[in-house]
N, C-alpha and C positions, 0 to 999 in steps of 0.2 A: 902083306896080304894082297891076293892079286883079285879084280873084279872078273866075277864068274858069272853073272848073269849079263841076256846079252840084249841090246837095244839100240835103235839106230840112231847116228851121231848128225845135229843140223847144226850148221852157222851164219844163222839169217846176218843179213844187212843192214836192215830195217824192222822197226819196231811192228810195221805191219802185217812181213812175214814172219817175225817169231809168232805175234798173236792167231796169225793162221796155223802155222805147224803146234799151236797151243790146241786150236781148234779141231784139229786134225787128227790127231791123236787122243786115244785113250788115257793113259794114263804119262803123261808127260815129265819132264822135268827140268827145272830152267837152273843153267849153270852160268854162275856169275866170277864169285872167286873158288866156287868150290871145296872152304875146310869143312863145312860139315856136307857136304852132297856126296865128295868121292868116300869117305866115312862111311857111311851110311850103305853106299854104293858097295863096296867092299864088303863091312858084315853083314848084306840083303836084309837092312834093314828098308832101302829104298828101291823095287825091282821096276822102273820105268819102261815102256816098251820104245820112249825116245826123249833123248840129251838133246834140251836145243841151251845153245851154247850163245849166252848174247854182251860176250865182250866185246865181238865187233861192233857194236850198233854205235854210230860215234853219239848219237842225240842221246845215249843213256851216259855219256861222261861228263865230266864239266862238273866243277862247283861257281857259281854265279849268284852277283848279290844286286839286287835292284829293287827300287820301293819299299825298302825297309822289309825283303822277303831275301831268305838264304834257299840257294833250290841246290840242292845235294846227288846226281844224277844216278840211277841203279847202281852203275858201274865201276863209281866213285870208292877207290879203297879206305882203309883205315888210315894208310900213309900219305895218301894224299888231301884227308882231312887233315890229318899233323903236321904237314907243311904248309898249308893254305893260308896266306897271307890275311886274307879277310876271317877266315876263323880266327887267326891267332889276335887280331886286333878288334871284332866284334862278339866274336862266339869262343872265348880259350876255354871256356870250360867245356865243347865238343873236344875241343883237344885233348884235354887233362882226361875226356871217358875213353877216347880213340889209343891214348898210348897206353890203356891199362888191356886193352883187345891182345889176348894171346903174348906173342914174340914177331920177332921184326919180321919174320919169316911168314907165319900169318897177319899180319896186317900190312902184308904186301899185297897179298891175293886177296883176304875178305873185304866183304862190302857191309857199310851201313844199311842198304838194302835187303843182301842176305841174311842179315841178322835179326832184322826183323821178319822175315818170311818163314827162318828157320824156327821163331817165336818161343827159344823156350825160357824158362822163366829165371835163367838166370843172365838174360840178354843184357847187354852192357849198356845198348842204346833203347831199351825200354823205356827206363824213368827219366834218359835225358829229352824221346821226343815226349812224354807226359806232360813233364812242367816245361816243357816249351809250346806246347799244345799244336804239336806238327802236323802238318798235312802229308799222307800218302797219297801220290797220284799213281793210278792205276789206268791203263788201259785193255780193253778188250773190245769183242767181236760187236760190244752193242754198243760202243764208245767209250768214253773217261766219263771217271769219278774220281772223288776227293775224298780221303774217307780219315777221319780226325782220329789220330793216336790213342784216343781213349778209349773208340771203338773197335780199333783193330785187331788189339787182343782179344782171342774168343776165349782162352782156355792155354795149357802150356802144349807146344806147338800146333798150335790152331789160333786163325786166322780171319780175316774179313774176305780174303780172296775168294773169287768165286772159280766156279771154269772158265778156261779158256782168259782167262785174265793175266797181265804184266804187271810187277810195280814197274814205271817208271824213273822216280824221283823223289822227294822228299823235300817237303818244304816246313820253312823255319821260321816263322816271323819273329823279327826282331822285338824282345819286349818293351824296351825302351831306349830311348836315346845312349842312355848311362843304364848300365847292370851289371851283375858281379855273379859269381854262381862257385858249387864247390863240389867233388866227387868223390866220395869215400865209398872203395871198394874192401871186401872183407875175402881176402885168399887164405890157403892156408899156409902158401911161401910166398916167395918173391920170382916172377916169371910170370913161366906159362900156366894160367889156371882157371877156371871159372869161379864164380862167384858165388861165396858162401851166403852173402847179404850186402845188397847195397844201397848208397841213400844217396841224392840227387838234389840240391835244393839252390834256389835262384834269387838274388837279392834285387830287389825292385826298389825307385824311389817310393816314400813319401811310406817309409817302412814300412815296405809288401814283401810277401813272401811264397814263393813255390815248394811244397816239396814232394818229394815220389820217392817211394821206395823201391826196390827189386830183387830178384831170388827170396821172396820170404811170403808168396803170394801165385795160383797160377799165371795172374798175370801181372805188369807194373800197377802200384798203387799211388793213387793221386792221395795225400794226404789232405782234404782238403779243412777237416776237423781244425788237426794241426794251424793250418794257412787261416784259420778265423780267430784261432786264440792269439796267434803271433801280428797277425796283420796291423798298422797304426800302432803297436805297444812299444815302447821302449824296450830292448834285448837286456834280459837281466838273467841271473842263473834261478831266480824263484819262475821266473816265464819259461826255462827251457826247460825245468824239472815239470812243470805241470804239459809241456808238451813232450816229453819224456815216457809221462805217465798212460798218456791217450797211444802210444805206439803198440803193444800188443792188443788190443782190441781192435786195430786194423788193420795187421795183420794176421797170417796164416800158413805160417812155416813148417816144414817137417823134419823128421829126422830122415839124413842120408849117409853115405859113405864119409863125406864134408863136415858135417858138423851137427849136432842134433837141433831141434826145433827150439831149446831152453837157451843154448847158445847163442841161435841166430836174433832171437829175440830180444837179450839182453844186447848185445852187440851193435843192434840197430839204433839203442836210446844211446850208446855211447858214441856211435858213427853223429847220430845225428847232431847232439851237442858238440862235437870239434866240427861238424859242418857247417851249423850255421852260425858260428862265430865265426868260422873262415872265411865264407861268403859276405858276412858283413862286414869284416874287417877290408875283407879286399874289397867291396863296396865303397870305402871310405876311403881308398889308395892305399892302404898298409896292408895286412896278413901275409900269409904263405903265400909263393911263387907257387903258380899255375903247374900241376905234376907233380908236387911235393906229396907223398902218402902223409896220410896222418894216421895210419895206423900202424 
């Protein structure tokens, strides 16, 4: 399908002159990897009067870990979180959500950035920046802001950005010295798919716990219910059934082409029970290898 509407092409440099051709422009559009923008572009669902194009920008690449912060650059694909050495040895469960992103072929060109600007609710890296409580950094025409993962979700594809504004980057703080974390995505094959329902959940010393759900809400849900009954308890199957039980009441699924709203619902007490056994076992140096489905 070929793009039929027409709008002028920018490839700033610099993070200053994208934000100016942000500013410049009426209705803009910032291209990073592109799987959902040229989409969109194609069926006018997205008619921009101008593409600024910000793979050159070299400050938007980079994954860098210092002070106990992971900073994830706009530009930063999917595969190159899944090679990154400091992920795979500090953060493997970014990895375990980056390989479940699309095919190789999309997670060459998207970005963890894009994914979250494209915001829709079945975003991969929703519930992992939730329970890791990330930072968006943003720049524009009146400066930088920070703006924390829980508030960036406004709604499904809607957002904190304002006009004229960049993500830049994305940061991670590390939650502890020692953590363990687990990703259970719900497809309806094996490949390329979005997400029917996913659950997110991060094993902390001194039995603490994260967890966030996705695609079952407009936006990622912070379970934080869940994370008060589980928290200092012993992990038993009587404690996962009663945080089993609190999971449809924080959520709010629908029926789609994917799966109905009864499905995604029940699915998510099962996701969640082989999650955070996973994550505590791997906590403890045993469970499943980092990428292993469990569903």
């Amino acid at each position: 399908m070929p793009i039929l509407s027409e709008f002028e092409y920018f490839k700033p440099s610099s993070v200053r002159e994208a934000v100016r051709l942000l500013s410049k422009h009426k209705k803009p559009a910032v291209l990073a990897g592109g799987t959902d923008l040229i989409n969109n572009l194609k069926e006018e669902i997205d008619q921009p009067d101008a593409v600024i194009d910000i793979k050159g920008i070299k400050e938007l690449s980079g994954i860098t870990y210092k002070n106990g912060v992971l900073t994830i650059g706009a530009a930063v694909t999917f595969s190159e979180l899944l090679d990154s050495r400091v992920i795979q040895s500090r953060f493997p469960v970014i990895a375990e959500v980056a390989k479940t992103v699309g095919s190789v072929g999309i997670r060459n060109r998207a970005t963890m950035a894009g994914n979250i600007c494209s915001a829709v609710a079945c975003a991969d890296s929703g519930p992992l920046l939730a329970a890791y409580e990330a930072l968006i950094l943003v720049r524009g025409s009146k400066g930088k802001r920070k703006v924390l993962a829980a508030k960036w979700f406004k709604g499904n594809k809607r957002t904190d950005i304002k006009k004229a504004e960049l993500v830049t980057a994305i940061e991670i703080p590390l939650p502890a010295r020692r953590h363990a974390g687990c990703y259970v995505k719900l497809g309806r094959y094996s490949g390329e798919d979005l997400a029917q329902a996913s659950v997110l959940i991060l094993a902390l010393p001194g039995k603490q716990y994260r967890v966030a759900l996705g695609a079952v809400s407009p936006v990622p849900v912070r379970a934080s219910k869940i994370e008060r009954l589980l928290n200092g308890q012993h992990l038993s199957d009587e404690l996962i059934a009663k945080c089993q039980a609190l999971i449809p009441g924080l959520i709010s699924p629908i029926t789609d082409i994917r799966a109905t709203k009864e499905y995604r619902s029940h699915m998510c007490q099962v996701m969640f029970a082989r999650g955070i056994r996973a994550a505590a076992s791997r906590f403890s140096g045993n469970g499943p290898e980092y990428g292993v489905n469990l569903i």
